[in-house]
N, C-alpha and C positions, 0 to 999 in steps of 0.2 A: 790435585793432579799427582800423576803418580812418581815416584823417586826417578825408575829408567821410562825413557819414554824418547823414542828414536821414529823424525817425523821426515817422511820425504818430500818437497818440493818440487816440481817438476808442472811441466809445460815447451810451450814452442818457443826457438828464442823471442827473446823481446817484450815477453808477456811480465815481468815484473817478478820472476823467480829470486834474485839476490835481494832484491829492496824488502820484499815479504819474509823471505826465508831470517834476513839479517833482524827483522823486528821481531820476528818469530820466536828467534833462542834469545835474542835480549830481555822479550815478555816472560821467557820460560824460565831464563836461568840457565841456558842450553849452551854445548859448544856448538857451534856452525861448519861445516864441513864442505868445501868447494867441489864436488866430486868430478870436475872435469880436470881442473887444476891437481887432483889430488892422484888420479889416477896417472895424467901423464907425468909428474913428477916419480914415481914407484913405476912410468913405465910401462904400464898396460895397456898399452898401444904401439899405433907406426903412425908416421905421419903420412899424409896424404896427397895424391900430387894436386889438388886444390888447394893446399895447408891446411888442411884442419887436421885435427889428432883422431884417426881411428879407432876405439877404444877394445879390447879385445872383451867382452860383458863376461863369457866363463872365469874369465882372469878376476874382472873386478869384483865381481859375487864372492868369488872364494877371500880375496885378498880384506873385502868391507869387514867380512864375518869379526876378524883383527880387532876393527875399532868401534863394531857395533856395541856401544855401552852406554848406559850413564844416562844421560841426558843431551840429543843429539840433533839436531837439525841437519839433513841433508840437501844441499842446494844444486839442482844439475838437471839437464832435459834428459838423461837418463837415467835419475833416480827408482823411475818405477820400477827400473828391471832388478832392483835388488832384490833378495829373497823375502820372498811375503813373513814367514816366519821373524825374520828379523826386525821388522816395520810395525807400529803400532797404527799407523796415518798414514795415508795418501792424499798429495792437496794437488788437484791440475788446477793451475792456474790459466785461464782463456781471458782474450781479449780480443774485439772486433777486427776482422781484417785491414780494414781499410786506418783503423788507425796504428795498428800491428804494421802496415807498410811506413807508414811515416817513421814511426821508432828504426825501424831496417834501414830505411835510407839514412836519416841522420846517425846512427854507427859506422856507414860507409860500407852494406853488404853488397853483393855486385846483385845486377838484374838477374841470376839466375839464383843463387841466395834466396832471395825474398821470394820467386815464386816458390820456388820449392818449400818454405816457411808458410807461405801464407797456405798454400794449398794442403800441407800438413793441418792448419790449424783448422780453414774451414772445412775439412772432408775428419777432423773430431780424430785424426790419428793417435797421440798421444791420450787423450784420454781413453778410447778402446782398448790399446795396449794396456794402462793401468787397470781398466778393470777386469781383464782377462785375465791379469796376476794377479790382483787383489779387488776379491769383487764386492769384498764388504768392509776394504778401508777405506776408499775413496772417494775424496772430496772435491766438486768441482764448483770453481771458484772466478767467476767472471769479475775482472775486474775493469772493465768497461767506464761502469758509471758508477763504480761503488767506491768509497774512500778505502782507501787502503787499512787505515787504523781499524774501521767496522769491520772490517772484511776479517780481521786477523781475530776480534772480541767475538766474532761470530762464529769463525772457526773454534775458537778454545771454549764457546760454550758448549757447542755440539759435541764437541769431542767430551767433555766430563758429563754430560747428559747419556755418551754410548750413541749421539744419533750420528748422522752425517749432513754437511752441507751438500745440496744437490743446487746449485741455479742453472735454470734451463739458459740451453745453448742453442741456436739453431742459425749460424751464418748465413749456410745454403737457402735455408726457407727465406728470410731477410731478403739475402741478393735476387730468388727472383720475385718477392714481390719488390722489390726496391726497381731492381732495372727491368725483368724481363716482361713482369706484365703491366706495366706504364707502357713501354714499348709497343705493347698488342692492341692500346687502346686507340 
């Protein structure tokens, strides 16, 4: 593996971004970087009248360039947007709606929260966005029914290999043969 080597993290919340990203730079040897925590700390936003931190991305792009070094795990559901140049990996992490709702309620997100999360995840948002910036670093990464530890050994072989993890994803097709065409019958 190589000396610098700056890996980004990123998915919808709830999909398992800090727990993966945390084994990630432990496996590596890596520092970890909180990029939501890290941005509103330095300020690169407003808050919101929902609370959440709006992040300003021109800001955060210019400001990452800073700390992009070394050996780096970036953890954050907008890590993709950082400059592709500066990113060796992209890993989206996905998980099934329906169990992606249970994680959202047990955090205590409000009902509009969670739709707007899950409809993010199953309409494959974040991952389009990463691969439109980075269309040949990107790793997608369902962690559904996979253990997490295989998931990360899988990831760091593909990547010293030069391939990519791709698991197929397809909510939408799921839901409607799960509810829509049982229904027709």
């Amino acid at each position: 593996m190589r000396k610098n080597l700056i890996i980004a993290v990123t998915g919808t919340p709830g999909t398992g971004k800090t727990t993966f990203a945390r084994k990630l730079a432990r496996k590596l040897g890596a520092e970890m970087l909180d990029l939501s925590e890290w941005a509103r700390r330095l300020g690169l936003g407003r808050e919101a009248e929902d609370g959440s931190f709006e992040v300003d991305l021109s800001r955060l792009r210019r400001r990452f360039r800073s700390v992009a070094r070394g050996r780096l795990v970036v953890d954050g559901h907008l890590s993709h947007y950082l400059p592709d140049r500066l990113l060796d990996a992209v890993v989206v992490l996905r998980l099934d709606p329906t169990r992606l709702e249970r994680r959202l309620r047990a955090r205590g997100y409000s009902g509009e929260k969670i739709r707007e999360n899950l409809e993010a995840e199953a309409l494959d948002i974040i991952w389009v966005e990463a691969l439109r910036r980075h269309p040949r670093k990107v790793h997608q990464i369902d962690l559904t029914r996979r253990d997490l530890e295989e998931a990360i050994e899988d990831f760091l072989r593909a990547l010293k290999r030069g391939e990519r993890v791709v698991d197929r994803v397809d909510w939408l097709g799921r839901y409607v043969q799960r509810y829509v065409l049982r229904r027709a019958r």
